[in-house]
N, CA and C atoms as a LAMMPS dump frame, in Angstrom:
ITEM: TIMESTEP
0
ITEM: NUMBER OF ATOMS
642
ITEM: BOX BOUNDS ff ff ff
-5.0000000000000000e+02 5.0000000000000000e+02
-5.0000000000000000e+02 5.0000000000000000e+02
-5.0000000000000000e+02 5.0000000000000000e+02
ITEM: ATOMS id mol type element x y z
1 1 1 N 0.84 -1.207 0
2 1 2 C 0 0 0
3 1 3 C 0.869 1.25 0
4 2 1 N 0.265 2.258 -0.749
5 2 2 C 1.286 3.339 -0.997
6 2 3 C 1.382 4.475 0.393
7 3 1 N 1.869 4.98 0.708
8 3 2 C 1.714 6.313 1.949
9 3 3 C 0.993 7.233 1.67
10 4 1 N 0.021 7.174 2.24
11 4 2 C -0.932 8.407 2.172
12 4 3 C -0.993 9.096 3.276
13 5 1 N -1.136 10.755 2.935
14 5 2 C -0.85 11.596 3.495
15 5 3 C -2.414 12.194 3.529
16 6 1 N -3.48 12.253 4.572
17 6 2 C -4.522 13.058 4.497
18 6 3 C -4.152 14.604 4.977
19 7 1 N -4.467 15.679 4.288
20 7 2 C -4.14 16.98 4.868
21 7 3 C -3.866 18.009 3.878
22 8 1 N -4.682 18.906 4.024
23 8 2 C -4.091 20.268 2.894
24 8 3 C -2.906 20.838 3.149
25 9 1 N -1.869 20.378 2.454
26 9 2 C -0.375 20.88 2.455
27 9 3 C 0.021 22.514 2.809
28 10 1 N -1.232 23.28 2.974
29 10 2 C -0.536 24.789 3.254
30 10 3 C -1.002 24.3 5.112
31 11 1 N -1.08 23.728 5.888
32 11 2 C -1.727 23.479 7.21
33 11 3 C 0.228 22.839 7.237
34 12 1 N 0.687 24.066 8.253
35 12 2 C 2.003 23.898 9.333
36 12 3 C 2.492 22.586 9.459
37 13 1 N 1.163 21.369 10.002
38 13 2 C 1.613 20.567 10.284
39 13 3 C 1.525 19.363 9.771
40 14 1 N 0.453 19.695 8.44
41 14 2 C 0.997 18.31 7.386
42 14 3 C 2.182 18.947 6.7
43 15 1 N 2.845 20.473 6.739
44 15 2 C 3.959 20.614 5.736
45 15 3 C 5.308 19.18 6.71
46 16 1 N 4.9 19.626 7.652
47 16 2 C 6.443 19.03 8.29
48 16 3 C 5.988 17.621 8.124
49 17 1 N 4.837 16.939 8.135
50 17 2 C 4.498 15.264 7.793
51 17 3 C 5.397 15.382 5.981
52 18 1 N 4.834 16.508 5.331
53 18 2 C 5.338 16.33 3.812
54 18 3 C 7.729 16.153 3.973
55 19 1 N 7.55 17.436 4.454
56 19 2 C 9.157 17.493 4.352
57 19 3 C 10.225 16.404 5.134
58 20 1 N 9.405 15.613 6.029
59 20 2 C 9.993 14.191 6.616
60 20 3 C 10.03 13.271 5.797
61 21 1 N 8.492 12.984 4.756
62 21 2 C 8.851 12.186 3.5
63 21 3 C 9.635 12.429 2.859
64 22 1 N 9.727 13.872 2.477
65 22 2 C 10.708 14.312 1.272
66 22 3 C 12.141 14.043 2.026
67 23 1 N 12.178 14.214 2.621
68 23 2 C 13.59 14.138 3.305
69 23 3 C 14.415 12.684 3.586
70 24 1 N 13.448 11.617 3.693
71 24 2 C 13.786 10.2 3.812
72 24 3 C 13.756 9.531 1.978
73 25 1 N 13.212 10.468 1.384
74 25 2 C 12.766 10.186 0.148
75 25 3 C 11.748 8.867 0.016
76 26 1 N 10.482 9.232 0.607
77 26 2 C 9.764 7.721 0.427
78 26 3 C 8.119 8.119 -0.296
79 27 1 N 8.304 7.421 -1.228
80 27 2 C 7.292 7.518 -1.684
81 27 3 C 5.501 7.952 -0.884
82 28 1 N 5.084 8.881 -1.381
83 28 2 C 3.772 8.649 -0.737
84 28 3 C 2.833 9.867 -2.065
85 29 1 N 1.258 9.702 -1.739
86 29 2 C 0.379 10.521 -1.935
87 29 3 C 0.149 11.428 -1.062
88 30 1 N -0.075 12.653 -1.188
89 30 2 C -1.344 13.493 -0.641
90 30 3 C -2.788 14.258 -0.523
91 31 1 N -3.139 13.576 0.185
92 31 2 C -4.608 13.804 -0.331
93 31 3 C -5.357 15.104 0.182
94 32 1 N -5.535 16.137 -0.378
95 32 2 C -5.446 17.356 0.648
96 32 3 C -6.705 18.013 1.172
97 33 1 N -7.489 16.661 2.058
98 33 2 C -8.81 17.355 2.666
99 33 3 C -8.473 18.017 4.037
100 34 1 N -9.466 18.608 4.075
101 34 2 C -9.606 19.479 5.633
102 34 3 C -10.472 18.777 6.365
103 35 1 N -10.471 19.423 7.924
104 35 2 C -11.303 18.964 8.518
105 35 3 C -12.972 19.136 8.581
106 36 1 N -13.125 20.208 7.579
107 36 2 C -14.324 20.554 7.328
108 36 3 C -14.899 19.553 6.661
109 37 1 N -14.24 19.2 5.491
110 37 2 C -14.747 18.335 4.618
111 37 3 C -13.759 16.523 4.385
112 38 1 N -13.921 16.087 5.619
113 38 2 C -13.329 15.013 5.425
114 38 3 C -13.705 13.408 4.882
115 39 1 N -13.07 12.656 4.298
116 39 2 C -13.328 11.34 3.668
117 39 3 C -14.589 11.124 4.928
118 40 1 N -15.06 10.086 4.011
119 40 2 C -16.242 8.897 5.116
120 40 3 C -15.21 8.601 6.012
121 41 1 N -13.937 7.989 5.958
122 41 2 C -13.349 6.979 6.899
123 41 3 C -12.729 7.862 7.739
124 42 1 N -12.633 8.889 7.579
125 42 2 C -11.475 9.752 7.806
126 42 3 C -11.378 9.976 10.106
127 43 1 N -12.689 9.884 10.498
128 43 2 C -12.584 9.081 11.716
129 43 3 C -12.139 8.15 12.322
130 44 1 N -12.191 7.156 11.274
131 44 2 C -11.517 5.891 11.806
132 44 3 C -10.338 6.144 12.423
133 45 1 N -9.45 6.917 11.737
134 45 2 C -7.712 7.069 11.767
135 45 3 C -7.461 8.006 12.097
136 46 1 N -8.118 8.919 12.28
137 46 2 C -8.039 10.412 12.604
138 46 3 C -8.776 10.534 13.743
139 47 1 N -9.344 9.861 14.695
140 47 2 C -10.631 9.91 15.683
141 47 3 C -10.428 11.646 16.142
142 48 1 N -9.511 12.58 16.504
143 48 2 C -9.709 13.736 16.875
144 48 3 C -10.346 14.329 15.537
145 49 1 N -10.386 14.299 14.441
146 49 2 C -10.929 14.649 13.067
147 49 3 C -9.84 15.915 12.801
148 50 1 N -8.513 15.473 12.93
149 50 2 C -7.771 16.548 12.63
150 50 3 C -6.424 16.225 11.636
151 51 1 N -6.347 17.522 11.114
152 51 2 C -4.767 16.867 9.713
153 51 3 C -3.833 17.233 10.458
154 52 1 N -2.632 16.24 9.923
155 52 2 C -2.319 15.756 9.074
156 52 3 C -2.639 13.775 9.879
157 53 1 N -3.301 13.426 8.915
158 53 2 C -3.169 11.073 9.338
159 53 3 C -2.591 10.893 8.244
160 54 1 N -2.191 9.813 8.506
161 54 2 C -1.275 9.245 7.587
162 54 3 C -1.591 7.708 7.823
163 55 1 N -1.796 6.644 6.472
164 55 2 C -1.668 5.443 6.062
165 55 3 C -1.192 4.729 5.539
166 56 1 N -0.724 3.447 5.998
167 56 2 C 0.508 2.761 4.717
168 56 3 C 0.101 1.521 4.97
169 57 1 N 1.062 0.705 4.646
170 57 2 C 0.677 -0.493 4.883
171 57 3 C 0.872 -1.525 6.228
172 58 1 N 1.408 -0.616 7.412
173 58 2 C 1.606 -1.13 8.579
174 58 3 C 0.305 -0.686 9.598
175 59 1 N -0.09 0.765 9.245
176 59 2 C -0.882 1.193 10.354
177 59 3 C -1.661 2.471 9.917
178 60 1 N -2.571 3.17 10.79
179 60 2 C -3.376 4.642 10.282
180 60 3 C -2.879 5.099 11.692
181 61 1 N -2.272 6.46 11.7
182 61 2 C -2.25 7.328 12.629
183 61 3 C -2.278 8.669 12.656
184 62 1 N -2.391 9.302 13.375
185 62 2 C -2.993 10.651 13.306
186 62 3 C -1.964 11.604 14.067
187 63 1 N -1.864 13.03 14.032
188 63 2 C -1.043 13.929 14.93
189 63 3 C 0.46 14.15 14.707
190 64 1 N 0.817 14.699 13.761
191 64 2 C 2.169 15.475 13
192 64 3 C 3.582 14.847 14.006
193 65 1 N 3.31 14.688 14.882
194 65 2 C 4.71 14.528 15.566
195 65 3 C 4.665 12.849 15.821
196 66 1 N 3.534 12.656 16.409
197 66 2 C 3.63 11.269 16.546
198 66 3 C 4.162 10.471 14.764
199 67 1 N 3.546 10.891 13.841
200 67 2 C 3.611 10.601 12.609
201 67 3 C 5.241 10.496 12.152
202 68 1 N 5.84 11.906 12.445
203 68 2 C 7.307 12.173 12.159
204 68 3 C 8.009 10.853 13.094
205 69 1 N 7.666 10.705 14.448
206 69 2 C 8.475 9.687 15.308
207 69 3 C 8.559 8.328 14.419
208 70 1 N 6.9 8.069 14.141
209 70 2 C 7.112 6.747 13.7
210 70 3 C 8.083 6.63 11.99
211 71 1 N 7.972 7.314 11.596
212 71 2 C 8.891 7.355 9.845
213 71 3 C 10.362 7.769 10.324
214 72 1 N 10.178 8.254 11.235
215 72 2 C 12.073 7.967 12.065
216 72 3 C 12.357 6.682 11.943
217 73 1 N 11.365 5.699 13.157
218 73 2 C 11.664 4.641 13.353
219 73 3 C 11.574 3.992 12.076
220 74 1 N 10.895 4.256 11.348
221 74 2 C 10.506 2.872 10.47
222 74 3 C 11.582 3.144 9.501
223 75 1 N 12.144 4.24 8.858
224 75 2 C 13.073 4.718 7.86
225 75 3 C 13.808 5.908 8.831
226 76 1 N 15.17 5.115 9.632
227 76 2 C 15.765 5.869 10.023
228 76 3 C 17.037 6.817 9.119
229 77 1 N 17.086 6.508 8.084
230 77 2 C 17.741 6.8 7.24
231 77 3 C 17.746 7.757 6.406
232 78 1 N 18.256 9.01 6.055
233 78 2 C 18.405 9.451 6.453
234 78 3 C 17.714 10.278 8.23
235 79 1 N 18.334 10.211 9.086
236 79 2 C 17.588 11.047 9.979
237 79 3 C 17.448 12.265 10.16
238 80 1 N 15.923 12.763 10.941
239 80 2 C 15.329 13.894 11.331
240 80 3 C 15.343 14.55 12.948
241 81 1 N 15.643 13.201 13.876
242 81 2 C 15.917 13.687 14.723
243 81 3 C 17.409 13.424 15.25
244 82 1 N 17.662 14.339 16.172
245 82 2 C 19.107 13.413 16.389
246 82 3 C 19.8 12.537 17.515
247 83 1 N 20.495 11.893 17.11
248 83 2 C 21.34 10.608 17.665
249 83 3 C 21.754 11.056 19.035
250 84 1 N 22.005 12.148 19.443
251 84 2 C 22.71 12.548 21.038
252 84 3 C 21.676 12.7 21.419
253 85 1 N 21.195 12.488 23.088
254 85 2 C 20.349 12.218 23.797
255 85 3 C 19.621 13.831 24.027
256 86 1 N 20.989 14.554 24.387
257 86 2 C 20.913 15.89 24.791
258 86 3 C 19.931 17.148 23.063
259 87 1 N 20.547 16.631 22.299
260 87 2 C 20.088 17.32 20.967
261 87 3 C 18.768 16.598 20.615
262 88 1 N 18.498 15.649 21.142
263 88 2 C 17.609 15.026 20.387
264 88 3 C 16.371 15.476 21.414
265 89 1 N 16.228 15.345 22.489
266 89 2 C 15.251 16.206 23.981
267 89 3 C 15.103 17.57 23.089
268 90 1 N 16.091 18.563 23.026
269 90 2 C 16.083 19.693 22.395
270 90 3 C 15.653 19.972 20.897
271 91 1 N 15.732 18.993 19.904
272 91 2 C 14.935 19.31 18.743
273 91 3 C 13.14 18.743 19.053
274 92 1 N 13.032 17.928 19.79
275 92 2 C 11.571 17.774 20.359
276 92 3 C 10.759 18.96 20.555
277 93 1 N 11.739 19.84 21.682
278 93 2 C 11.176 20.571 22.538
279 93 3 C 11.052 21.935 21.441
280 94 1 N 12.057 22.251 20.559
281 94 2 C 11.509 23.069 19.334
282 94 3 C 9.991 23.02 18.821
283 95 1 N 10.311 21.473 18.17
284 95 2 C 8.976 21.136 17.684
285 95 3 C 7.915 21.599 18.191
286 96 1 N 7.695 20.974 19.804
287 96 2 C 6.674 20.802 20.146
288 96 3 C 6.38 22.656 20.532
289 97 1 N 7.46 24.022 20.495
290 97 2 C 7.138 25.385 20.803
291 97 3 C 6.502 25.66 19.221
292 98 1 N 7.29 25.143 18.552
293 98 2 C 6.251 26.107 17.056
294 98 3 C 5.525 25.433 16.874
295 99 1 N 5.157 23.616 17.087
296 99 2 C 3.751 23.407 16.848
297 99 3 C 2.775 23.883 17.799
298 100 1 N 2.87 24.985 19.002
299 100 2 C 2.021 25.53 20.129
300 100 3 C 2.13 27.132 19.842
301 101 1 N 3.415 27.651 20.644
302 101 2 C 3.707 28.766 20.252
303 101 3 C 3.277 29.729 19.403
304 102 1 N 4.371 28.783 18.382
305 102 2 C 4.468 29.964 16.988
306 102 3 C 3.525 28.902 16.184
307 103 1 N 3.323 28.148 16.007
308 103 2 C 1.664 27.903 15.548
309 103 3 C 0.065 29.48 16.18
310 104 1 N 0.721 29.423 17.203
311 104 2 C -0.342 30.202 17.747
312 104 3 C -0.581 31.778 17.127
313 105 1 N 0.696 31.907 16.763
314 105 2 C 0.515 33.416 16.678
315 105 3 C 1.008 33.575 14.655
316 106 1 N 1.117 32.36 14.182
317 106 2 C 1.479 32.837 12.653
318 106 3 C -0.187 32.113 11.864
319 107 1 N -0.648 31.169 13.034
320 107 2 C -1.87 30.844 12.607
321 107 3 C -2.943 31.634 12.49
322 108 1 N -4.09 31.379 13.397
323 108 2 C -5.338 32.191 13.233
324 108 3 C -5.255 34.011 13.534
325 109 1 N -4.035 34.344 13.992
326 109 2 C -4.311 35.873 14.079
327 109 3 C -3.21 36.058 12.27
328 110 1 N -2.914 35.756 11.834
329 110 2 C -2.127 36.166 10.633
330 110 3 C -1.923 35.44 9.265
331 111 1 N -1.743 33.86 8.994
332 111 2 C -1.933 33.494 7.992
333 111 3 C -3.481 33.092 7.659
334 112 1 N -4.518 33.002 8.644
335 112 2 C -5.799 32.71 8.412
336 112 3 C -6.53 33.654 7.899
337 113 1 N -6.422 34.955 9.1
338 113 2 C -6.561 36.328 8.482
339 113 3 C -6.497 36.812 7.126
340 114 1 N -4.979 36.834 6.748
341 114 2 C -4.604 37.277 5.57
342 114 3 C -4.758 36.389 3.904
343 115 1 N -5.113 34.868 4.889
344 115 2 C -4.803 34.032 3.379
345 115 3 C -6.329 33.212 3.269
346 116 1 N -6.132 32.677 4.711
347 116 2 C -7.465 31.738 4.336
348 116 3 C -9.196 32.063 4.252
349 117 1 N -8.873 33.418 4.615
350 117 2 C -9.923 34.246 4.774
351 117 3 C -10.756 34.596 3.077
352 118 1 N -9.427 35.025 2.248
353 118 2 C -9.44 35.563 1.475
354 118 3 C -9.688 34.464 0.089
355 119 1 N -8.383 33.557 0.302
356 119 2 C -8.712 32.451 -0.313
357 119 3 C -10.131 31.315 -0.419
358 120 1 N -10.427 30.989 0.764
359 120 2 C -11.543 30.313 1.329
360 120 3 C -12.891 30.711 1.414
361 121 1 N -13.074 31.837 2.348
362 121 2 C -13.996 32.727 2.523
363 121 3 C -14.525 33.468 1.681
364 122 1 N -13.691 33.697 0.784
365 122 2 C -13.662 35.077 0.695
366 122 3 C -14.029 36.318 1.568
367 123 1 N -13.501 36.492 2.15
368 123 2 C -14.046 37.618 3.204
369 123 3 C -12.665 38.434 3.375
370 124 1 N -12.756 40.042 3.84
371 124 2 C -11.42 40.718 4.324
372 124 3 C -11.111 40.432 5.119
373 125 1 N -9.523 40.395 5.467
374 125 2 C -8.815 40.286 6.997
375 125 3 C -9.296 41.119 7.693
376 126 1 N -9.042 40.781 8.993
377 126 2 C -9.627 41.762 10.455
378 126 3 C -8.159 42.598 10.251
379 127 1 N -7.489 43.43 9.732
380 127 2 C -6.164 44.122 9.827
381 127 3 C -6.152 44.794 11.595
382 128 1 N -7.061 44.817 12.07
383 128 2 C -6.803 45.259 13.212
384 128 3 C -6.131 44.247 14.462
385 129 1 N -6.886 43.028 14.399
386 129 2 C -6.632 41.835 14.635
387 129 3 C -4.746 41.382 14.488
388 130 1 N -4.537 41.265 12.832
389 130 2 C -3.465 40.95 12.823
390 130 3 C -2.81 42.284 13.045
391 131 1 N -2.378 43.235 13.386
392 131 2 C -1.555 44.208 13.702
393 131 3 C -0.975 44.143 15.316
394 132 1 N -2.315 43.75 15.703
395 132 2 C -2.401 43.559 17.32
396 132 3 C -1.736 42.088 17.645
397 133 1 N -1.277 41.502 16.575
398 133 2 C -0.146 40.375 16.713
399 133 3 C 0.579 40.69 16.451
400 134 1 N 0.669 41.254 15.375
401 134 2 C 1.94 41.522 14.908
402 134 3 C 3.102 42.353 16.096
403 135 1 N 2.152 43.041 16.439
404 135 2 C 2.571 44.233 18.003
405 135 3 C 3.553 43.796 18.973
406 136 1 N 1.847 42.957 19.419
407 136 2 C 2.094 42.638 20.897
408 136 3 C 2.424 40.953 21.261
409 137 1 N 1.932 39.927 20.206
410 137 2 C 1.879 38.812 20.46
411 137 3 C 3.06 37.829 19.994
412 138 1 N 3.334 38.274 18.612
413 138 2 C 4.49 37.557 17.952
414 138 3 C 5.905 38.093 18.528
415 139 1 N 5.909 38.829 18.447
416 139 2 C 7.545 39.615 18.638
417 139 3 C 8.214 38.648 20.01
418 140 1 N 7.452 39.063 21.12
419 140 2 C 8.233 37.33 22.04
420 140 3 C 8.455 36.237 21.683
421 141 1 N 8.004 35.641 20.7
422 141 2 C 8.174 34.432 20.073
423 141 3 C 9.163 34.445 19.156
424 142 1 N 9.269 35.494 18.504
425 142 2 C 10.4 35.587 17.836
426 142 3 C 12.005 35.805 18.54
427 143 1 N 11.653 36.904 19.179
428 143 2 C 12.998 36.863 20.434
429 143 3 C 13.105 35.45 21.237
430 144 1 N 12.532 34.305 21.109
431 144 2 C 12.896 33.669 21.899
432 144 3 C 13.327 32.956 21.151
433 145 1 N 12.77 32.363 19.824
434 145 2 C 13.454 31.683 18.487
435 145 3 C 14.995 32.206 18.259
436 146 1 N 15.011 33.435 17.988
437 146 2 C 16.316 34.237 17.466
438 146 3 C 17.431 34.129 18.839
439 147 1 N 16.764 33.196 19.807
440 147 2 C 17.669 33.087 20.83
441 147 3 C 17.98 31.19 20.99
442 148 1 N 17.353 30.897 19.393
443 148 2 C 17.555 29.116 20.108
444 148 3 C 18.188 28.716 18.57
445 149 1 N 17.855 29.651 17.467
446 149 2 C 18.471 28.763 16.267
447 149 3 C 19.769 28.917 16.22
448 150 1 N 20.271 27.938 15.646
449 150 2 C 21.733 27.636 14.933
450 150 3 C 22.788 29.063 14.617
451 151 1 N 23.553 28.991 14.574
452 151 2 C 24.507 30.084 14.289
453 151 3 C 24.782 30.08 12.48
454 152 1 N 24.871 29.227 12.343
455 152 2 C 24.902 28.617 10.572
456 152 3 C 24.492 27.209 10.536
457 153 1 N 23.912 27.022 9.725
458 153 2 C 23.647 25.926 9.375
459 153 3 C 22.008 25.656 9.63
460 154 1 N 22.155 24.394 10.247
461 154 2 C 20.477 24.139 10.837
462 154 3 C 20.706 23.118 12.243
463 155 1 N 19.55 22.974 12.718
464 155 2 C 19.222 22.127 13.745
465 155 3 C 19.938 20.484 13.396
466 156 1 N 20.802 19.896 14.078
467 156 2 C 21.229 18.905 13.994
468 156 3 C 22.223 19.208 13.051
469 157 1 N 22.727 19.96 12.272
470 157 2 C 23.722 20.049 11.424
471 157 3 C 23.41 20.135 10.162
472 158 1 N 22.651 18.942 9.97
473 158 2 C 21.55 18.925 8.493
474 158 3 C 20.597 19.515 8.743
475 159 1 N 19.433 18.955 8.42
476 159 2 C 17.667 19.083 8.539
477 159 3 C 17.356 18.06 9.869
478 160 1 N 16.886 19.184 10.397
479 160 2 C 16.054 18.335 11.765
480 160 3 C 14.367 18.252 11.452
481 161 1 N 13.411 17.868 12.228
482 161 2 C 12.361 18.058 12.237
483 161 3 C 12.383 19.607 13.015
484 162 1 N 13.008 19.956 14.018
485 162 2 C 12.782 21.6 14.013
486 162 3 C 12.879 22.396 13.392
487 163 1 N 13.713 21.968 12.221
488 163 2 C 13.643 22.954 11.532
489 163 3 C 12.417 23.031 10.342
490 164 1 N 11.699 21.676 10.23
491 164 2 C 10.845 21.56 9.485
492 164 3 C 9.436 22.285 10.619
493 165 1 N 9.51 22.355 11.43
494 165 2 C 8.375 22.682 12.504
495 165 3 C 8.561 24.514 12.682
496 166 1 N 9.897 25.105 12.346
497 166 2 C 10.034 26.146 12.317
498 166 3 C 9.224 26.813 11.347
499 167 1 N 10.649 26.052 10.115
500 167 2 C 9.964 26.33 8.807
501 167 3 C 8.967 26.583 8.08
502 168 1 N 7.654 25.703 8.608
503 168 2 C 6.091 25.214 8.218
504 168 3 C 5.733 26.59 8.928
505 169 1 N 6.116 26.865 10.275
506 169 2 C 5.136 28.069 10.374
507 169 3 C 5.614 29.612 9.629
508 170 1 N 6.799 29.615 10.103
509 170 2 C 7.096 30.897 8.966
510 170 3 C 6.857 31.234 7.425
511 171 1 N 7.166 29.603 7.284
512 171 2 C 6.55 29.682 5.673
513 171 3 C 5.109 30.488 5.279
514 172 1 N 3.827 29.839 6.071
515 172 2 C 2.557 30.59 6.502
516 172 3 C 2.825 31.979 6.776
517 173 1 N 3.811 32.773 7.805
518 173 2 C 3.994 33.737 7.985
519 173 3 C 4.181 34.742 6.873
520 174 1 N 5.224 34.088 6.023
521 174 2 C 5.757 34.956 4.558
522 174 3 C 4.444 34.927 3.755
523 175 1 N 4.003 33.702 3.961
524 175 2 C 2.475 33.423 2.821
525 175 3 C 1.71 35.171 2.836
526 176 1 N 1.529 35.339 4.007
527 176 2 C 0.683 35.926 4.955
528 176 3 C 1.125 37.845 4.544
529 177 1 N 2.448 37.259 4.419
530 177 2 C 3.233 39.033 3.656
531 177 3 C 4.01 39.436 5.515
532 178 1 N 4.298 38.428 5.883
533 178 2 C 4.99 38.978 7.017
534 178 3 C 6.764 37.998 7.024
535 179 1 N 7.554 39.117 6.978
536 179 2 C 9.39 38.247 7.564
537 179 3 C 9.6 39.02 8.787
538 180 1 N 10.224 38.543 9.573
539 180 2 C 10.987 39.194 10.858
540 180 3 C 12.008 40.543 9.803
541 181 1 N 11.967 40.966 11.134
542 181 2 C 13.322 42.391 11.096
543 181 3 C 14.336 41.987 11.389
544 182 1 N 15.087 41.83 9.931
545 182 2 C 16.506 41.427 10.214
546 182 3 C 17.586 42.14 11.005
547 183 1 N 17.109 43.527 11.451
548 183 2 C 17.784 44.249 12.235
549 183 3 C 17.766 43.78 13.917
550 184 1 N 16.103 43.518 14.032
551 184 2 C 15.682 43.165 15.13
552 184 3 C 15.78 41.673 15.55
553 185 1 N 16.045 40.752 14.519
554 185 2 C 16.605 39.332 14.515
555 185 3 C 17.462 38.927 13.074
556 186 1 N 18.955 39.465 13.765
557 186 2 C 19.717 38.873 12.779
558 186 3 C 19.844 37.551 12.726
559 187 1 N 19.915 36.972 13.898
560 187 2 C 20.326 34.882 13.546
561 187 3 C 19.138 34.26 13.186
562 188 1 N 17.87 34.728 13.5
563 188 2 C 16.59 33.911 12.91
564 188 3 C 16.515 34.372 11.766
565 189 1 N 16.725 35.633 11.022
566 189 2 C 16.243 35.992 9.979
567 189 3 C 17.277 34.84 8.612
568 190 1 N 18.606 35.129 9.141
569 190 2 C 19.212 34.692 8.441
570 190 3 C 19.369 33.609 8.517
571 191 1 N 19.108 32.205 9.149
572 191 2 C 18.658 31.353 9.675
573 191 3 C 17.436 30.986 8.342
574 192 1 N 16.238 31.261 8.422
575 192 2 C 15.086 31.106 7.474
576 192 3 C 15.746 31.459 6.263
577 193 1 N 16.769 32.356 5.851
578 193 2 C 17.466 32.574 4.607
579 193 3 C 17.555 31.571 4.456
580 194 1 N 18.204 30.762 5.062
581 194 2 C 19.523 29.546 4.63
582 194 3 C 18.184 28.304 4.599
583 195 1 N 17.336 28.195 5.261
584 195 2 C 15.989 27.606 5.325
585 195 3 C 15.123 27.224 3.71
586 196 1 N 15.139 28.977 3.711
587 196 2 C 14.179 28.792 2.71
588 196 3 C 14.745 28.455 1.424
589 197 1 N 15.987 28.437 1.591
590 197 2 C 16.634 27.921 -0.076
591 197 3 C 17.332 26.54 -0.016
592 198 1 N 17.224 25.948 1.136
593 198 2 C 17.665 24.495 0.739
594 198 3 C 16.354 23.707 -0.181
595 199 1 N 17.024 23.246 -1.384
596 199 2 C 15.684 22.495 -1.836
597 199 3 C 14.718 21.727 -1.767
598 200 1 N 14.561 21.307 -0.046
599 200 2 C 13.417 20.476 0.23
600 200 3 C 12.398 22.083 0.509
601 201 1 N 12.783 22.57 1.111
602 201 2 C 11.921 23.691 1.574
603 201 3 C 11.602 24.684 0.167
604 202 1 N 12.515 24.724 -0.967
605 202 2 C 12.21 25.311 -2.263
606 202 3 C 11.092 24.671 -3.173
607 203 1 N 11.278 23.505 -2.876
608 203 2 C 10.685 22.59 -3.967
609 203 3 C 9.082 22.891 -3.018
610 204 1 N 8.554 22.915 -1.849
611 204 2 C 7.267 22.92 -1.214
612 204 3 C 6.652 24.407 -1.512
613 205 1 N 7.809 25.329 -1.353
614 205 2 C 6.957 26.796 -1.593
615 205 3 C 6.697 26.541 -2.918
616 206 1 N 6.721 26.403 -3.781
617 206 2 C 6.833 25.586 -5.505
618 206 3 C 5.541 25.081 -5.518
619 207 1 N 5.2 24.472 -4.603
620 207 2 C 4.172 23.733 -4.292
621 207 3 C 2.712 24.898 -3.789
622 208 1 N 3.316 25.232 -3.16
623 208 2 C 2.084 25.759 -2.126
624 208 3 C 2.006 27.324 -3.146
625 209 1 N 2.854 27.726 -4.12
626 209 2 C 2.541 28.937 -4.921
627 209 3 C 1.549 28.329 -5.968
628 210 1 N 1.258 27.009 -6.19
629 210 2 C 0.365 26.133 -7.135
630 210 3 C -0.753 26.375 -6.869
631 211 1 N -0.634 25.981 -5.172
632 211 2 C -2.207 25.842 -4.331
633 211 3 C -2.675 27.183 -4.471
634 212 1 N -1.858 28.248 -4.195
635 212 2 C -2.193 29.838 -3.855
636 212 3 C -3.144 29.976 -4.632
637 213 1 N -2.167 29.922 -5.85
638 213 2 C -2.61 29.766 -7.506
639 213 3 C -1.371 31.407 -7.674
640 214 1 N -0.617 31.399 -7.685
641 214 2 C 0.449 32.536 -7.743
642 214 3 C 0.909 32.131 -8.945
């Protein structure tokens, strides 16, 4: 059975289910429903009714991180998380701040606003809304990022899953027409430089300028 991926690829946290495949290089589909409109079965495997689940021929499971753990285990090859006990606690604990965190504040006050509103809805952004993130809500999150990434390079040396958990939300962020102040965060800004042009992360914005329709 082939890997299927349930989840609309611009959603944070099927990008990082996508860039763990791409990154192990293993074949799969994606099938890109939401939770609004999901398959008949899509409970079965998903019981919270949420993206990104994933199916193959061993098992159905649901929830972006649990998903990434198990395609570690099952295809450790190349790896996403890393081998030292100490780095490997610490790319978790990334993960699990931008899938909460900075999920929180690039999601529904700013890429929903600005994209899915418009795209989906059709309806205008609340600009008052996202400004009042932009302000007061994001900027700690960013100072605390611009205080944990890499000096050069990336998380683990290569590609970690933090950096795919980073990545997925800023990506949304830029979607959205927002980058950090490289004045105000030189190591994160330049950091997502070096991010956004390695070609797993090139080849998805490629992708998601399809979905836009850009």
């Amino acid at each position: 059975m082939n890997t299927i991926v349930y989840g609309v690829p611009l959603s944070p946290f099927v990008r990082k289910v996508l860039l763990t495949l791409d990154r192990k290089k293993i074949d799969y589909t994606n099938i890109p429903v939401t939770p609004m409109e999901p398959p008949e079965d899509f409970l079965a495997f998903s019981p919270l009714g949420k993206i990104p689940a994933l199916r193959d021929d061993k098992l159905a499971i649901s929830d972006s991180s649990v998903i990434c753990e198990y395609l570690e285990d099952r295809y450790p090859d190349p790896p996403v998380y890393p081998h030292s006990m100490i780095e490997h606690a610490r790319a978790r604990w990334i993960e699990e701040y931008c899938d909460t965190k900075l999920a929180e504040v690039t999601g529904p006050p700013l890429f929903f606003e600005r994209v899915i509103k418009r795209l989906l809805l059709e309806h205008e952004p609340d600009e008052e809304r996202v400004q009042r993130n932009l302000n007061e809500t994001l900027p700690p999150v960013l100072t605390y990022l611009e205080s944990q990434v890499p000096d050069d390079h990336f998380f683990n040396g290569g590609l970690s899953v933090a950096d795919f958990a980073v990545g997925s939300n800023m990506l949304n962020a830029r979607h959205a027409g927002f980058q950090p102040d490289a004045q105000l965060y030189p190591r994160f800004s330049a950091y997502l430089q070096r991010l956004f042009q390695h070609p797993l992360f090139a080849a998805r914005i490629d992708a998601d300028a399809k979905f836009l329709g850009e």
